[in-house]
N, CA, C and O atoms as a DFTB+ gen file, in Angstrom:
456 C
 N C O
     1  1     108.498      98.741      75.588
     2  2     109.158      98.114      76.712
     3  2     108.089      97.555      77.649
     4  3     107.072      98.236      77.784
     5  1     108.202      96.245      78.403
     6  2     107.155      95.949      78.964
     7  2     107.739      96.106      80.421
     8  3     108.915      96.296      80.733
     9  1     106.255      95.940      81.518
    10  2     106.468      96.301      82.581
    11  2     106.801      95.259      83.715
    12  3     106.041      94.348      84.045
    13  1     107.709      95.444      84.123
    14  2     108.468      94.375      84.954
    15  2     107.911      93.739      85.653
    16  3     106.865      94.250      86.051
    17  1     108.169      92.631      86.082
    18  2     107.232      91.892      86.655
    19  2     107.015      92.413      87.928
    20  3     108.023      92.902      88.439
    21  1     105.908      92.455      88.644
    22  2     105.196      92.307      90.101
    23  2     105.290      93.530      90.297
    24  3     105.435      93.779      91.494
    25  1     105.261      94.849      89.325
    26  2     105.340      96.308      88.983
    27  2     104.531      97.050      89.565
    28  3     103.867      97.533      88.647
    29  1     104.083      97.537      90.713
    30  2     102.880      98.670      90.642
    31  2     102.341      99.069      89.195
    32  3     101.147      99.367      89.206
    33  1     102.921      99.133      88.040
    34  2     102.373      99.810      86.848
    35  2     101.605      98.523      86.005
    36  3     100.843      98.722      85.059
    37  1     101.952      97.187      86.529
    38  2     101.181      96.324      86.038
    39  2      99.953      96.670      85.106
    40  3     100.055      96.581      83.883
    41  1      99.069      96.972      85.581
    42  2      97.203      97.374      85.307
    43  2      97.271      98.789      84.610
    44  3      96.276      99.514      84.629
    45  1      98.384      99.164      84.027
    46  2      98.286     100.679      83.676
    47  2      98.501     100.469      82.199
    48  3      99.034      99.495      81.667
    49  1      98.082     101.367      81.719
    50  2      97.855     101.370      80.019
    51  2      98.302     103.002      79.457
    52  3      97.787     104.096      79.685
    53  1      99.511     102.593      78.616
    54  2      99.865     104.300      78.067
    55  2      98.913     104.700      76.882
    56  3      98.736     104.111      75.815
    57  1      98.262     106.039      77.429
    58  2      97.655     106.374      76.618
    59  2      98.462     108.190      76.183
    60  3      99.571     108.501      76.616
    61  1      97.573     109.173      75.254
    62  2      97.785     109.585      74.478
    63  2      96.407     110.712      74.917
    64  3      95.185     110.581      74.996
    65  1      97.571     112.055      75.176
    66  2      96.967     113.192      75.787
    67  2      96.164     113.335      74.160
    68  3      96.166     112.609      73.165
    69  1      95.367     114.950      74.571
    70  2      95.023     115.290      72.695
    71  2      96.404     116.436      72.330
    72  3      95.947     117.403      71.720
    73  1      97.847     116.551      72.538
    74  2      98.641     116.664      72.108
    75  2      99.678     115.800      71.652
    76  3     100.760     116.107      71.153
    77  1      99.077     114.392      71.951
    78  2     100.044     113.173      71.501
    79  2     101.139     112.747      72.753
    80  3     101.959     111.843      72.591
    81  1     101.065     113.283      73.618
    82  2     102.094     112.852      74.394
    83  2     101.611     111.496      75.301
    84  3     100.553     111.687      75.900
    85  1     102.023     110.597      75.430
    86  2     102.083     109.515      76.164
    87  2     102.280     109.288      77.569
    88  3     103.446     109.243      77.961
    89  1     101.247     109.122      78.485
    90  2     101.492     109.216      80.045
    91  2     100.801     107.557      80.259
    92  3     100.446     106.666      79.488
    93  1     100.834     107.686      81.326
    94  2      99.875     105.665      82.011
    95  2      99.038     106.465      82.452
    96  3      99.149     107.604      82.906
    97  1      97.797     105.493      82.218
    98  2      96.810     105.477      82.725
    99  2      96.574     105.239      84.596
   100  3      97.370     104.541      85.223
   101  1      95.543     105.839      85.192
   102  2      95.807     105.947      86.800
   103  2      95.720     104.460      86.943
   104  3      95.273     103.647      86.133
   105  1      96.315     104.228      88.316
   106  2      96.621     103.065      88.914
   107  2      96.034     102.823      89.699
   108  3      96.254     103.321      90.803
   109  1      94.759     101.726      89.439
   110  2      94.037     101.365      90.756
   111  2      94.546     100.559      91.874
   112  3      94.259      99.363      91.824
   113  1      95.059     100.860      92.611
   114  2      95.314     100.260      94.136
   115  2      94.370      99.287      94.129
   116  3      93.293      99.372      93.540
   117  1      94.882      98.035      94.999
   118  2      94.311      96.841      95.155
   119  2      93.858      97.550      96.948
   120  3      94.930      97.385      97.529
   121  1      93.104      98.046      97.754
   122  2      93.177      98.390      98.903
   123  2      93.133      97.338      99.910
   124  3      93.295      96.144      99.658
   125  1      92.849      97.961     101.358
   126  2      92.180      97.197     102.253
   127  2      91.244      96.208     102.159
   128  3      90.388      96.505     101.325
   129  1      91.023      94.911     102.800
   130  2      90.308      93.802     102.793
   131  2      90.440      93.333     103.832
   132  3      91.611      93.049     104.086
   133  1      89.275      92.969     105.073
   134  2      89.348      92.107     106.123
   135  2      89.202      90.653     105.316
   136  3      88.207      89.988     105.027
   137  1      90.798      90.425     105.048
   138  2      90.876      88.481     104.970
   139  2      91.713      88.127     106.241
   140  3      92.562      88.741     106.888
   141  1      91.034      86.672     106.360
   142  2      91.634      85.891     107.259
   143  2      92.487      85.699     107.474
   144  3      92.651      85.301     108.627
   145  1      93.715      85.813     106.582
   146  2      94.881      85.627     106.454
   147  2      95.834      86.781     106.160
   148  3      96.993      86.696     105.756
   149  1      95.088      87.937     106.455
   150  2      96.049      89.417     106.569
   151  2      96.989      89.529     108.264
   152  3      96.549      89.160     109.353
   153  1      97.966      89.978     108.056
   154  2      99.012      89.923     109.590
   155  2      99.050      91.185     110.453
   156  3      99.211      91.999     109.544
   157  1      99.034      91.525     110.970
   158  2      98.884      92.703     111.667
   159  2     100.285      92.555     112.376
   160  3     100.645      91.639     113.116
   161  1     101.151      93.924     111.886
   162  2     102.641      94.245     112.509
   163  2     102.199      95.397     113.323
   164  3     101.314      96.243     113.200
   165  1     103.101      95.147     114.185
   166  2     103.215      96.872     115.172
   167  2     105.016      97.006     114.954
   168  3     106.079      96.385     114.971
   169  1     104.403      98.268     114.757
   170  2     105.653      98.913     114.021
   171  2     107.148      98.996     114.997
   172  3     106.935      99.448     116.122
   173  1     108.187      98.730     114.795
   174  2     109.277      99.007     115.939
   175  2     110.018     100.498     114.802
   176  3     109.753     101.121     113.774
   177  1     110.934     100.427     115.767
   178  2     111.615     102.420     115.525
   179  2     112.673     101.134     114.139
   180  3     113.102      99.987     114.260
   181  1     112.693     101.994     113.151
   182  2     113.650     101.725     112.235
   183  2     112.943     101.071     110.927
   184  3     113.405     101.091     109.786
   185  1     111.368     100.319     111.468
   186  2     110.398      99.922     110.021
   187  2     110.380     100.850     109.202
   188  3     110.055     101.999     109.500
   189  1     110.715     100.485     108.096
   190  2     110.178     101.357     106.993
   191  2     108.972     100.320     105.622
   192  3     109.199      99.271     105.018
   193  1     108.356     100.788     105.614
   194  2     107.603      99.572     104.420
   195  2     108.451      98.733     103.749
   196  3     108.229      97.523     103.697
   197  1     109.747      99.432     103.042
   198  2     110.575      98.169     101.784
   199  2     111.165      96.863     103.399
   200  3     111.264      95.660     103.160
   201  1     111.435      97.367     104.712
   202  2     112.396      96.460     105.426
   203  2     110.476      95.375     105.757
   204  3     110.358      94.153     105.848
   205  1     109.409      96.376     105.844
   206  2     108.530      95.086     106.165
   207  2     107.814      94.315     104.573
   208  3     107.325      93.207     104.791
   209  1     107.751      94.647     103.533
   210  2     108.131      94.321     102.520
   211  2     109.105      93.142     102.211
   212  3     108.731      92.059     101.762
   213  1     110.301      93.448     102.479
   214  2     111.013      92.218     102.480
   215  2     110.951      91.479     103.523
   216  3     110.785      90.308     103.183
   217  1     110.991      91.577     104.354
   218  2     110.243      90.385     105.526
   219  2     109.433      89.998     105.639
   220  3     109.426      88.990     106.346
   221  1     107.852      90.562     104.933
   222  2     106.635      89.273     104.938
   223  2     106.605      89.030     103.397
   224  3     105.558      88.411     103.201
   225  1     107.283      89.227     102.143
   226  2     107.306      88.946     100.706
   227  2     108.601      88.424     100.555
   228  3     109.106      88.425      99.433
   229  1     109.374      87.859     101.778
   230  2     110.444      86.991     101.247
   231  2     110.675      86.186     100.028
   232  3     111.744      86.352      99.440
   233  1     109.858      85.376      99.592
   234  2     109.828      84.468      98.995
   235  2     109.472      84.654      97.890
   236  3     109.469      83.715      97.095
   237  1     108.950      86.290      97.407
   238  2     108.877      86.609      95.791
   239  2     110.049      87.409      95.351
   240  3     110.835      87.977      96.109
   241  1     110.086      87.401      94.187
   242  2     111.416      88.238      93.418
   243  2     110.812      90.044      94.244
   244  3     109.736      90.497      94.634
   245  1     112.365      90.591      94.150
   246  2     112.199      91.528      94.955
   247  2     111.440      91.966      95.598
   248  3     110.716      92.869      95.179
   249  1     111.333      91.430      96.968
   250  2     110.712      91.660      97.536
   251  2     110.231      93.025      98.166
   252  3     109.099      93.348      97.805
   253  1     110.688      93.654      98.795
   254  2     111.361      94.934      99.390
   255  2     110.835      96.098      98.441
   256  3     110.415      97.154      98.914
   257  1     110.887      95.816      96.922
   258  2     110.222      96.529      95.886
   259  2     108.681      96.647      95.844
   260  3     108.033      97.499      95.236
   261  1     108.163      95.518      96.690
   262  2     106.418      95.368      97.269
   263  2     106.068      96.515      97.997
   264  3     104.884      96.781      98.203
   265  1     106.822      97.097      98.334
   266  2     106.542      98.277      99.671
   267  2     105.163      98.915      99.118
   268  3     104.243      99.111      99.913
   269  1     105.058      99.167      98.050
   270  2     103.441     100.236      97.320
   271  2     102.622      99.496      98.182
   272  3     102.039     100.069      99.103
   273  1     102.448      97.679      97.898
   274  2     101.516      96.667      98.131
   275  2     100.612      96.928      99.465
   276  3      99.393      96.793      99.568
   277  1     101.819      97.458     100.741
   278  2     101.272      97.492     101.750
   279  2     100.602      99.079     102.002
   280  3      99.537      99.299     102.578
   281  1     101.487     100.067     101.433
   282  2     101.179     101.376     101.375
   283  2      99.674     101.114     100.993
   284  3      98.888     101.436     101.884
   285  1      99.178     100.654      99.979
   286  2      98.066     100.498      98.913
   287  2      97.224     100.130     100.486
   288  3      96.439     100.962     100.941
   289  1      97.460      98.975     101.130
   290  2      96.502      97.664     101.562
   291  2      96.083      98.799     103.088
   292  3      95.275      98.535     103.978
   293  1      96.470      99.361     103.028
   294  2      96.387     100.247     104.787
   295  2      94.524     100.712     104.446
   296  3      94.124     101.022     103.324
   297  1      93.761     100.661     105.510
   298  2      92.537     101.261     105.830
   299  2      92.542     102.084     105.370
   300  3      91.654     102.339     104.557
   301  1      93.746     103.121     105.694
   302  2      94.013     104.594     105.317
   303  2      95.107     104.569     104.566
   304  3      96.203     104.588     105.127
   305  1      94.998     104.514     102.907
   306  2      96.436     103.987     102.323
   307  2      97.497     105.423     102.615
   308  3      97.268     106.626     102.736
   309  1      98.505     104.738     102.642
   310  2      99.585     105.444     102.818
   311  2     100.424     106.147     101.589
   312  3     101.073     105.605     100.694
   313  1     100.173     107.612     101.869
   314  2     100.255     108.274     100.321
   315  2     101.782     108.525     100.142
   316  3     102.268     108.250      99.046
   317  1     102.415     108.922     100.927
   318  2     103.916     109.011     101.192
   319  2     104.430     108.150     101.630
   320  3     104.150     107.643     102.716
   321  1     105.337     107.785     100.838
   322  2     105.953     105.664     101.560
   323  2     106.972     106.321     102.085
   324  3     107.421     105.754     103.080
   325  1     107.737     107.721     101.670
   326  2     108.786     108.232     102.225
   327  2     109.024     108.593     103.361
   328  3     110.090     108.923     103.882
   329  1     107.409     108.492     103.993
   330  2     107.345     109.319     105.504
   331  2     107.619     108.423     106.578
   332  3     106.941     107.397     106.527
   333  1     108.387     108.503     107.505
   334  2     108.537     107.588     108.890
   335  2     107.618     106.989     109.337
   336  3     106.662     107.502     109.917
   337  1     107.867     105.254     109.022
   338  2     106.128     104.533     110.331
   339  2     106.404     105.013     111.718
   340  3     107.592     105.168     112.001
   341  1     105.245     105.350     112.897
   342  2     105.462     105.317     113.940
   343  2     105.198     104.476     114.605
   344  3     104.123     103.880     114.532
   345  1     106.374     104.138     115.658
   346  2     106.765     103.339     116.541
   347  2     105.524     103.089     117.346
   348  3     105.203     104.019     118.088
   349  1     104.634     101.848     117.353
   350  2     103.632     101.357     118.061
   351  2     102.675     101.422     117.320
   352  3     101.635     101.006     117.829
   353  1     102.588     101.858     116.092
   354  2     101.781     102.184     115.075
   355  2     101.242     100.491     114.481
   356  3     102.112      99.629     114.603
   357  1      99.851     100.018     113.856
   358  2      99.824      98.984     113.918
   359  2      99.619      98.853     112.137
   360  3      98.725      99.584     111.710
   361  1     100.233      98.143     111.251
   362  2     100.316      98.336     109.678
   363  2      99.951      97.056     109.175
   364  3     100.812      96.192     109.009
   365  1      98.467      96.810     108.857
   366  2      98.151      95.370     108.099
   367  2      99.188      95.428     106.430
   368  3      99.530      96.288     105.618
   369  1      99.394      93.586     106.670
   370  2     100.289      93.129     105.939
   371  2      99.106      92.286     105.027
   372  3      98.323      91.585     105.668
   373  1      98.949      92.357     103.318
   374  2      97.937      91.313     102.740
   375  2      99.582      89.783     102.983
   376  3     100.804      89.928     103.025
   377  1      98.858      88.768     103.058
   378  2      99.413      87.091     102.591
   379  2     100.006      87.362     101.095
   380  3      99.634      88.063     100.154
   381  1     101.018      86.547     101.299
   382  2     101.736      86.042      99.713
   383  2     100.700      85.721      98.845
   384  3     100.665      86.313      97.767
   385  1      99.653      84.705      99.171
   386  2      99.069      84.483      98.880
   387  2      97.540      85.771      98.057
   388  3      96.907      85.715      97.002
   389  1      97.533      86.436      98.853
   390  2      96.536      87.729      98.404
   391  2      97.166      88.399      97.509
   392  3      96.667      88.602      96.401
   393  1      98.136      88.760      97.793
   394  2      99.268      89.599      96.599
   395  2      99.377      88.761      95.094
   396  3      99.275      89.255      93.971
   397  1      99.599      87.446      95.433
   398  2      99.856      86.733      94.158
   399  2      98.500      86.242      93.189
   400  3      98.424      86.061      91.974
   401  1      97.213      86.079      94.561
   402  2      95.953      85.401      93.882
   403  2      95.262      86.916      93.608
   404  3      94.349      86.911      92.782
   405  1      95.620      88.255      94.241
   406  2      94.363      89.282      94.008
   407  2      94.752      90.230      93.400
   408  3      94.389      90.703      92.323
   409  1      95.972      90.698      94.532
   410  2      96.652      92.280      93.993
   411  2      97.353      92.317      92.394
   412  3      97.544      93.311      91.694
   413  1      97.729      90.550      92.016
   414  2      98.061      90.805      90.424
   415  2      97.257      89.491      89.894
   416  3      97.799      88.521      89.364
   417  1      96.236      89.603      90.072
   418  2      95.117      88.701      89.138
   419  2      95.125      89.380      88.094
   420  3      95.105      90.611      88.113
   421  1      95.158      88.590      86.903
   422  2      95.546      88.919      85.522
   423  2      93.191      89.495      85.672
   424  3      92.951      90.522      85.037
   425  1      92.397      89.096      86.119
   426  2      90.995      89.800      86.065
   427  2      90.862      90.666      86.557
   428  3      89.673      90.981      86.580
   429  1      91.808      91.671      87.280
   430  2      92.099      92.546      88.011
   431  2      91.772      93.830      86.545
   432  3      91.321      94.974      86.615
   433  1      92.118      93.215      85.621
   434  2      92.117      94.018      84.259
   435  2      90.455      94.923      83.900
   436  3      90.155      96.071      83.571
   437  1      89.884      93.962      84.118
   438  2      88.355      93.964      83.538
   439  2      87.354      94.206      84.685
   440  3      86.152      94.334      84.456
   441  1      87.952      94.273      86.098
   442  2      86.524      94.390      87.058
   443  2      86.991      96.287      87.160
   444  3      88.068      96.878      87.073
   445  1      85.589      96.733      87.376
   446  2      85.143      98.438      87.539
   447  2      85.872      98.852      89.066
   448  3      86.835      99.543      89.398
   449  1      84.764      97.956      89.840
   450  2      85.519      98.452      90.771
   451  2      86.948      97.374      92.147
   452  3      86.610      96.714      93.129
   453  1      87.861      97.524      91.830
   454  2      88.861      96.892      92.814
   455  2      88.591      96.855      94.052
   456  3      89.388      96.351      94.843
């Protein structure tokens, strides 16, 4: 089965414990990057990553499903997406553009370090 498009599991490869069982390989996070074109939100009471997710990734197929993208992109990535943003809290957003040219660059495959 292949992995859906714009997937967090993209870059992951099932491999094969030495009992044969089949897990993915770890998932390198695309992280933090001072680009020019990253947005800086301050958080209001009710953000959750999928509602800012779908409001700055409008324009790709499920958007809202991006939520890892920003979890990933934080200084300090955000290990629990489940946990409440706080209100005044300030959460860099990568560009459509970074997500589409970096976070799933098909060379994303072959460089060591992301």
């Amino acid at each position: 089965m292949s992995v859906a498009l714009y997937s967090r599991y993209t870059f992951c490869t099932a491999q094969k414990d030495e009992d044969g069982r089949l897990y993915l390989s770890r998932r390198e996070p695309y992280r933090y990057r001072n680009l020019a074109d990253n947005r800086v939100h301050r958080v209001a009471q009710g953000d959750t990553l999928q509602s800012l997710a779908a409001r700055y990734f409008a324009g790709m197929p499920r958007p809202a499903g991006l939520y890892w993208v920003i979890a990933d992109f934080q200084p300090d990535p955000i290990i629990d997406p489940t946990i409440a943003l706080v209100p005044g809290s300030h959460v860099f957003i990568p560009s459509v553009r970074t997500v589409l040219e970096r976070v799933f660059a098909e060379a994303r495959r072959y460089e060591e370090n992301v």
